[in-house]
C-alpha positions, 0 to 999 in steps of 0.5 A: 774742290771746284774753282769758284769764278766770278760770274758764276754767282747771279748777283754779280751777274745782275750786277754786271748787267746794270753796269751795261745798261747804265753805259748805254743809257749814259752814251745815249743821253750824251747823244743831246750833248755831243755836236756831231759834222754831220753828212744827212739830215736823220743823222741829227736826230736824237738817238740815231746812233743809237737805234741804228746800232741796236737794229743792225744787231739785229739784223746781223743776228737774223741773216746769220740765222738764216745763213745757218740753215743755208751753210751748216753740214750734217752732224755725221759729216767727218765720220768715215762711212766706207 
């Protein structure tokens, strides 16, 4: 008998993940709340953290995409072709 896991039931997964969205959405109502020392001034805008977390993300994502195609060997690279 195959071991059962937690996440391998989608309510549970559906469930995980509104738990995250409720923890983003509460840390960035927080955002109007939270009096932060600021250095510039779009620092001060509501959401700022925020959107600029989500849009490096991605942008991580994309390079790493690209630097994929730049860096990744052949699917043969170790085998012996002598």
């Amino acid at each position: 008998m195959e071991k059962k896991h937690i996440f391998d039931k989608p309510e549970n997964v559906k469930r995980l993940l509104w738990i995250f969205y409720a923890i983003c959405a509460g840390l960035f109502l927080i955002d109007a709340v939270f009096h932060r020392h600021v250095i510039h001034a779009w620092e001060n805008l509501f959401g700022f953290y925020s959107v600029f977390g989500f849009v490096a993300c991605v942008v991580l994502v994309l390079v790493a995409k690209e630097m994929r195609k730049v860096l990744m060997r052949k699917d043969n690279y170790y085998d012996d072709d002598r």
